[in-house]
N, C-alpha and C positions, 0 to 999 in steps of 0.2 A: 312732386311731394309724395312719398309713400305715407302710409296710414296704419304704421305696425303698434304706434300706441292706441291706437283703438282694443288690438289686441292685450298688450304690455297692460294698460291700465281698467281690463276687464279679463284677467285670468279667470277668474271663479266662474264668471259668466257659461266664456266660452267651455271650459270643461266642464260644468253641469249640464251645457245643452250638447256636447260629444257625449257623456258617461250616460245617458236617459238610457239609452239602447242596451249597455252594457250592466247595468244593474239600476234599474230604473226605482227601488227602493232606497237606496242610498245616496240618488243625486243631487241631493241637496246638502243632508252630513258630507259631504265631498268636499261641493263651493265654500258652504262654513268653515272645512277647517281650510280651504287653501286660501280664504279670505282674510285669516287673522291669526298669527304664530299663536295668540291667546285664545285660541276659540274651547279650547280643555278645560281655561281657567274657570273655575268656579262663582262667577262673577254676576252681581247681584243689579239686573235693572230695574231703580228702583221709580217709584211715580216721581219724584224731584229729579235724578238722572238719566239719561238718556231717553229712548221712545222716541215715537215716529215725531213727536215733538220738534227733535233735531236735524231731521233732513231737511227740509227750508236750506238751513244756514249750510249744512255740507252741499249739497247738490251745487246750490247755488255758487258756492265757493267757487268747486269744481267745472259746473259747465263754464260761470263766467271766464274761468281761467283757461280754458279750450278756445271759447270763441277769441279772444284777444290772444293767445300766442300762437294758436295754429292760423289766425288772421294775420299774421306778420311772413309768414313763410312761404307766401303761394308766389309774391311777388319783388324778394328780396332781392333777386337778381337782377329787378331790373331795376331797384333804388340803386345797387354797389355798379351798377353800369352808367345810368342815366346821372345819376347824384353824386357819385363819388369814382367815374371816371376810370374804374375797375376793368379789365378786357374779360369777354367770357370765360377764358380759363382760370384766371386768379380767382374772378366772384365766384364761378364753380367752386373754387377748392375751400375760398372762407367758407361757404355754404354746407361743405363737405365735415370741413373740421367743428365747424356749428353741432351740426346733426351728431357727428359723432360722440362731440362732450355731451349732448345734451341725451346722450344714452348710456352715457359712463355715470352723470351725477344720481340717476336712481336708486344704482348700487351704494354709492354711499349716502345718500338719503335712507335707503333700508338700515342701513349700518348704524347711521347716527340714530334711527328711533329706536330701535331694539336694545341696543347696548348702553345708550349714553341719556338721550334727550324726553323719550318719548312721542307718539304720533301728532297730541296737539303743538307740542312745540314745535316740531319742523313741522308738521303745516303750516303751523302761526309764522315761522320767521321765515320760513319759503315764500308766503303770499306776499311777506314785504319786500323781500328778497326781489321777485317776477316785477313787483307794481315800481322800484326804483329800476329797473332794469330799461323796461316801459319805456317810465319819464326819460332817461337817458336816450333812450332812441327818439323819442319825437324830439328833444331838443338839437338832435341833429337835424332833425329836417327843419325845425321851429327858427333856430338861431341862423345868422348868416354868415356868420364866422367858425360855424361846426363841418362846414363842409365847404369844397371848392368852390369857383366862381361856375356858370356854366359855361357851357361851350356846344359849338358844333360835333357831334361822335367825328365827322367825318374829316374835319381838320386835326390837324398833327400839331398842333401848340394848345389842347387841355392839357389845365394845371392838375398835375397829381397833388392828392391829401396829401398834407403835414402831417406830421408824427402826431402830435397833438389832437388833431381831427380822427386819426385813428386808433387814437387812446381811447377817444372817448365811444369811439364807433363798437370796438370790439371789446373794451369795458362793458355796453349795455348787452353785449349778446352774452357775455359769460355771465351776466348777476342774473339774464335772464334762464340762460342754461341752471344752473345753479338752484334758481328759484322753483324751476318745472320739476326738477327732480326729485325734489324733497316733496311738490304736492303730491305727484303721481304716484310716488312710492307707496303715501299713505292713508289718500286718502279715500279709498274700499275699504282696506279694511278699520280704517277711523270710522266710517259708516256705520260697521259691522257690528262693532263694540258697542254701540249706542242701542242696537235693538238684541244682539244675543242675549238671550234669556232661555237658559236650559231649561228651569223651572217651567217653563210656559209651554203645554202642549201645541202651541200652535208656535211656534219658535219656527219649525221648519217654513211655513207657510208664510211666515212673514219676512224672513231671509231670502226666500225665492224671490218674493216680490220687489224687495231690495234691491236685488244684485238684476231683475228685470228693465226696472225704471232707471238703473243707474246704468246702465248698458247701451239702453237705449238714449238718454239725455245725453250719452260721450259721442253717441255715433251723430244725432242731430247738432248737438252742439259744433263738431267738428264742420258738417256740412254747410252749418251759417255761417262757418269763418271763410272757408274756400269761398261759399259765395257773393255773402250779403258785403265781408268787412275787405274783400279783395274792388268789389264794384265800386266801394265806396275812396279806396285810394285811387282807382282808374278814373274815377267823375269828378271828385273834390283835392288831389292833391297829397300829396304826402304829408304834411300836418295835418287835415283833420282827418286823413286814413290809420296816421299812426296815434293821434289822439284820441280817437274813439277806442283803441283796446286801451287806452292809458284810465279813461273813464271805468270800461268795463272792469277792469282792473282792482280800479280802485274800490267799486262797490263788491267786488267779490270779497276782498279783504276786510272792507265794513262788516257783509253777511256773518264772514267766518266768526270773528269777532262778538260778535255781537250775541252768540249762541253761545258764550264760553262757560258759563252758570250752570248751562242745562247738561253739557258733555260729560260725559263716562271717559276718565283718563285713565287707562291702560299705562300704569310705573313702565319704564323699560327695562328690560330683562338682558340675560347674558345673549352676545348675537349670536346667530348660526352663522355667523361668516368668521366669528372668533375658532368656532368650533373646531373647523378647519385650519387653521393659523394653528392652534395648537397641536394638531396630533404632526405637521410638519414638521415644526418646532420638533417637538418630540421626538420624530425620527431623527430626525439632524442630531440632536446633542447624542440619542444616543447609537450613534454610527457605529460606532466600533462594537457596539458588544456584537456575542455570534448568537445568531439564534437555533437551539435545541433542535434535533432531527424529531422528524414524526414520530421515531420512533420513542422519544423520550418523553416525559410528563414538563410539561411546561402550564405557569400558573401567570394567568391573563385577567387585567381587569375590565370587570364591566357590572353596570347597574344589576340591582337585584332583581327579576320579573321577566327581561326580557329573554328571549331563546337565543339570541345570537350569542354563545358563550366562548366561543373561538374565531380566532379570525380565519378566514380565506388561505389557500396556498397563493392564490395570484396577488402581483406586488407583492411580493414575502416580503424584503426588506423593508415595510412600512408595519409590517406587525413588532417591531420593536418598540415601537410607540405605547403600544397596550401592556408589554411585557415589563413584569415583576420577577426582581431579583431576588428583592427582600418585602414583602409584605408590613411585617411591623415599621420597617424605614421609611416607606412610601405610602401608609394610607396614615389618616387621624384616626382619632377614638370613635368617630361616627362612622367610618369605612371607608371615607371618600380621599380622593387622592391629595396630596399636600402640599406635592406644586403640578397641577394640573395642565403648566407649561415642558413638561415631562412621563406624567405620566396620563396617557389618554384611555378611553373607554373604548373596547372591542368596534360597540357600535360606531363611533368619531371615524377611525379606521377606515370599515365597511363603507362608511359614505364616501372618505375622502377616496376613498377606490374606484367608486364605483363613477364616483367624477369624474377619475381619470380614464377611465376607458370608453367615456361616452366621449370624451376631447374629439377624437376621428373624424367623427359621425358629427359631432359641432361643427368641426373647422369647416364640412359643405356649406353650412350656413353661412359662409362670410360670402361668397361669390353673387350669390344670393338676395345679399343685402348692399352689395355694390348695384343691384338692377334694380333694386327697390329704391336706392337714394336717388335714381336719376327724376329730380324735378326740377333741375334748373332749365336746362338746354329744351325741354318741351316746351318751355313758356317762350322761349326767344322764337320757337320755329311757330309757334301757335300765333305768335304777336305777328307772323308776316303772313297769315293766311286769312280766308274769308270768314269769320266766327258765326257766321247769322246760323240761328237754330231753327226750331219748330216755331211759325207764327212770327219770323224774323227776328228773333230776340238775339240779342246778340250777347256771347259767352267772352269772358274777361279771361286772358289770357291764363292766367294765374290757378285761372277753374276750373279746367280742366282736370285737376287732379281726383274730383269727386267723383267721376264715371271710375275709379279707383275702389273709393270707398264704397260705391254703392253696388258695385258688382262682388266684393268680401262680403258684405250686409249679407244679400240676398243669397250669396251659393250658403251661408252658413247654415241660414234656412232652409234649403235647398236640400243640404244636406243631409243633415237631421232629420226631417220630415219625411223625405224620397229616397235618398240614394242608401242610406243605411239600413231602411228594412229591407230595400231594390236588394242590397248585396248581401246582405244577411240570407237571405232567404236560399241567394244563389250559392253561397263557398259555406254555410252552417256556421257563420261565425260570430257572435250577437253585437261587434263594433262594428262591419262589416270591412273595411280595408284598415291593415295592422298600418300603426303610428311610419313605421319606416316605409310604407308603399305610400301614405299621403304626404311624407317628405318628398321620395322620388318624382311623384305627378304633377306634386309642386317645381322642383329644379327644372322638369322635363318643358314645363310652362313657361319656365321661366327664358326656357331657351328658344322657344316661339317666340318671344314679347320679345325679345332685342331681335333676330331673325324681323319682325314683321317692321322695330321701331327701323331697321337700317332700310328695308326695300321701301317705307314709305316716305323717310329722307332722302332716298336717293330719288326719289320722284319728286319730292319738294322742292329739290334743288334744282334738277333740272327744269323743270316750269318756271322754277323765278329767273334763271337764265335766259330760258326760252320769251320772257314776257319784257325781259331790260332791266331787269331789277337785279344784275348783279356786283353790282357795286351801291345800290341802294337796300340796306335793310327793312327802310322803315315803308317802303314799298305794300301794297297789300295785296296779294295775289287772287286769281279768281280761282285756284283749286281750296274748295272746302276745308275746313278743320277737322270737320269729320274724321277727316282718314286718319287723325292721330286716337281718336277714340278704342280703336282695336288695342292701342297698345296697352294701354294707361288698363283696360278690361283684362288683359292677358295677366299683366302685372297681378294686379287688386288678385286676380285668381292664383295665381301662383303663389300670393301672401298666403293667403287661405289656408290652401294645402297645404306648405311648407314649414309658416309657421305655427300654426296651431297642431300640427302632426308636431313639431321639435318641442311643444311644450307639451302634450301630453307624453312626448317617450320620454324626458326627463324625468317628468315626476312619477313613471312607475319606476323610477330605478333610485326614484330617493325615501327616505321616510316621510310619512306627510309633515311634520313638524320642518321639514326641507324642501316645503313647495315652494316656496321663494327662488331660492334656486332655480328652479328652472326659469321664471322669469329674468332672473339675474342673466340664464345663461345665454338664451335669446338677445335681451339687452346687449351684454357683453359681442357678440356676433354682430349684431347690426354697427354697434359701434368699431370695431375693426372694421367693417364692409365700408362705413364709410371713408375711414383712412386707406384704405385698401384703393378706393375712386378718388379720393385728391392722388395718391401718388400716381395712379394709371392714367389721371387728367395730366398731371406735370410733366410725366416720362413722354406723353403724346405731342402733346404741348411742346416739350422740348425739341425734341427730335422733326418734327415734322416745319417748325420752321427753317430747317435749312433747305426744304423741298424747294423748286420753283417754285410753287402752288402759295406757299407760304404756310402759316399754320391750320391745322384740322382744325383746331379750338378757337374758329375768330370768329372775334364781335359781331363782324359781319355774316350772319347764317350762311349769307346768297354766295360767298366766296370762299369758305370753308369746306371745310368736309366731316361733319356729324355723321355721315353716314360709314366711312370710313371708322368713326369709333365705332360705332353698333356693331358693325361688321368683328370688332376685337373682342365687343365684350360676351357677340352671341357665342364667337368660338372659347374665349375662356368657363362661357358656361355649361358649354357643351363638353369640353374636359372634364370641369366641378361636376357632371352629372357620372360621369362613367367613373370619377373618383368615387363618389357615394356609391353607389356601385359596389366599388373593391370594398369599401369600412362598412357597408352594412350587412356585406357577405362574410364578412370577417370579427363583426362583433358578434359575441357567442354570449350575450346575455338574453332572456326571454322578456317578453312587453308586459310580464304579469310581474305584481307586487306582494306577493300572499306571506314573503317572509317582512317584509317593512310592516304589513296589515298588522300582521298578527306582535309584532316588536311594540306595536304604537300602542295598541290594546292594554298590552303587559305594563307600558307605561307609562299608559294613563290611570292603572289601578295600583300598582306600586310605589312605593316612594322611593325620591330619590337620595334614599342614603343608598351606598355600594360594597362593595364586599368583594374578595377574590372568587377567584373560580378554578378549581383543578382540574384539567384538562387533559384525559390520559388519548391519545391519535392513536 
């Protein structure tokens, strides 16, 4: 189970506790604005709306909606095997394409609240969205005609699901995808909205504290699903394991509710992700015109105030987007453009630019997020080893994943506190290691953690050989579970670094009004990375069953070869590392923002009527 929405659904957080170092005045106007596209607006919290009044109902929303879906995921693989008769490559791949939708629907959860819905309605209809989703899954466990009869794994006559049984199977995981995305997307900065108050000298002070306790409540919350609501399907069953998030569920949606009187509703606005859409557009229709030599005057639109008053020589053929033929033709009586599916603003441009040249330096992230999705195949090799902890206690297969989260907690900590004044001090530099050095130490990590997950399966496998358990899974060996602990630590660390270095070099290359973005663009990564691991599960999968051996990817741990994947995925990430390499020696943009700074200033004092600009190069 990776743990990159802890990240994903606490940007503000994490970049207020990176940026202390770097300007330690402004770390908080930072999280504010990356917390809420509204946080400029002028927006009045009055004693009837908003105030700490409303956190109850959000938190509660929120964690309860952590603990019951990240409670579903530790041990799915072994409901789509035990229950529904799936082989560990297929339930790997459902698992795979799961994770990945359910990092595709944030983006348009951001989309529908900005542009269309607003942040309480898609929260509101997401929470119903998750809580039918829920019901749908326990009713597969619940009913006895939602799922096969059982059987022996070990016999060759289990009845495969009916279509039906898998309608309704992979029904409940998309309404629950579906559901997660629209909360996560908005509900920080729904938070946000509820207590910004410019007016208020202490706005900074209580924003901190905000984005503190809600940081914290995502990372706890997460921890009690991995462990409390995994024990609880291990002990009592798959109905009241999947019943109990169906419960929590349901009262999150009560909470949310229930605070609807008291909320500060933020209208939605035009989205930053139209913004884009449009200066494409733009360029597209107008393809054929030619655009003016340097050495000519050419006349570009863009808002009044800001400085960016020409576009870029790089991507030329996107600055036709901005360009004006006819002035009087193409703006109204206010200044602003007429069909603004044609004619875009310098600024729209500059971003959609600068997007694309960060693409490179993205695509590393996808190899990345194929080593992060692996949590299926841990839990199968954990479920055949000895789990007893400190004081005997014994750790559920499924649990493992939080030596994960708790090792990202701690180095963040870690970090901030120790290692940034540590390197400051040492290279003069007041972040201490630039965003693209904490991307590389992360891949570089990343390429230990498969390197360590392969040489400790290949020891897993042979001791269950060595002990007679090779035709028996369900076997329990006497080598420790421990030895998978390293990996699951390596991992959690190579999040750390990788991701949060990819979101903050994002968002110095965007406007802050386009910190979304970066979230989006992480999301977007992890979500190919998973499709990226079903197809390298299926290609594996395929080919290796014509081996004697039969498949790498069998049910069976003790007669497969896992170790043989690791062995693929540490050299594919060992490539991805020397690829980033080549795209971060080769992107020539700087980690500093001083022209976005100073653009957002202009435009938060400006208005937004527009006017041409003549341009003599």
């Amino acid at each position: 189970m990776h743990i990159s929405c802890l990240i994903q659904c606490n940007l503000p957080s994490l970049l207020k506790f990176q940026s202390q170092a770097l300007s330690p005045g402004n770390s908080t106007e930072r999280a504010m604005e990356i917390a809420s596209d509204k946080a400029n607006e002028a927006k009045q919290v009055t004693s009837k709306k908003g105030g700490l009044k409303t956190m109850p109902f959000i938190i509660a929303n929120e964690i309860l909606e952590k603990v019951a879906g990240f409670g579903l995921l530790p041990n799915m693989i072994l409901y789509l095997i035990f229950k529904y008769h799936f082989n560990a490559a297929s339930g790997a791949n459902v698992l795979f394409l799961w994770s990945a939708i359910s990092n595709f629907t944030p983006i348009l959860g951001a989309f529908l609240s900005d542009s269309c819905l607003g942040r309480f309605r898609v929260i509101g209809f997401a929470s119903v969205i998750s809580l039918l989703g829920m019901t749908l899954l326990w009713l597969t466990a619940l009913l006895r005609d939602a799922h096969p009869p059982p059987c022996d794994l070990r016999s060759k006559t289990c009845e495969s699901p009916t279509s039906a049984q898998l309608l309704l199977l992979f029904s409940s995981f998309a309404l629950m995808s579906a559901g997660a995305g629209g909360i996560r997307s908005c509900s920080l900065a729904f938070g946000a909205d509820q207590i910004d108050n410019p007016d208020n000298p202490k706005n900074g002070r209580i924003l901190q504290t905000f984005f503190n306790w809600y940081y914290a409540s995502v990372g706890v919350s997460i921890m009690i699903a991995v462990i409390v609501i995994v024990d609880i399907q291990n002990s009592y069953g798959w109905v009241i394991g999947f019943g109990v998030p169906v419960g929590l569920m349901f009262v999150s949606v009560v909470s949310f509710f229930l605070g609807s009187s008291l909320y500060v509703k933020v209208k939605a606005d035009k989205s930053l992700f139209t913004g884009l859409a449009q200066t494409i557009v733009a360029a597209w229709k107008k393809r054929h015109l030619e655009l003016p030599n340097m050495s000519h005057d050419a006349v570009y639109y863009h808002h009044k105030g800001p400085n960016i008053t020409t576009p870029s020589e790089k991507l030329r053929f996107l600055n036709k987007a901005c360009l004006m033929n006819n002035p009087e033709k193409d703006l109204d009586s206010d200044g602003l453009a007429i069909d603004p599916w044609r004619l875009c603003t310098v600024k729209q441009v500059e971003v959609l630019k600068a997007l694309i040249r960060v693409l490179p330096i993205w695509s590393t992230g996808i190899i990345i997020g194929v080593t992060i999705s692996q949590g299926a195949f841990p839990v199968l090799q954990a479920k055949t080893m000895d789990r007893r902890f400190l004081f005997g206690i014994k750790i559920a297969p499924g649990s493992f994943g939080v030596f994960s989260l708790l090792t990202l907690t701690i180095w963040v900590g870690i970090y901030d506190r120790i290692i940034i004044p540590l390197v400051s001090r040492l290279t003069k530099r007041p972040r201490g290691l630039t965003f693209k050095e904490r991307m590389g130490i992360g891949l570089l990590i990343s390429c230990i953690a498969m390197f360590v997950s392969a040489a400790v399966e290949h020891k897993r496998r042979a001791e269950a050989i060595r002990e007679g358990f090779g035709e028996n899974p369900r076997g329990v060996l006497k080598m420790s579970a421990m030895w998978i602990v390293p990996q699951h630590c390596l991992t959690g660390l190579a999040e750390a670094f990788n991701a949060i270095g990819q979101i903050e070099f994002y968002y110095s290359q965007f406007p802050k009004s386009m910190s979304s973005i970066a979230v989006a663009l992480l999301t977007l990564g992890m979500a190919v990375g998973n499709l990226v691991a079903s197809l390298i599960v299926s290609i594996l999968d395929h080919l290796s069953k014509r081996s004697k051996d039969g498949t790498w990817i069998s049910t069976n741990v003790n007669k497969g070869h896992y170790d043989y994947y690791y062995w693929i995925l540490a050299g594919l990430s060992v490539i991805n590392f020397f690829y980033f390499l080549v795209c971060a020696w080769a992107y020539d943009g700087g980690e500093e923002r001083k022209v976005w700074v100073e653009d957002e200033l202009e435009d938060d004092q400006e208005s937004h009527q527009a006017s041409p600009m003549k341009i003599h190069a």
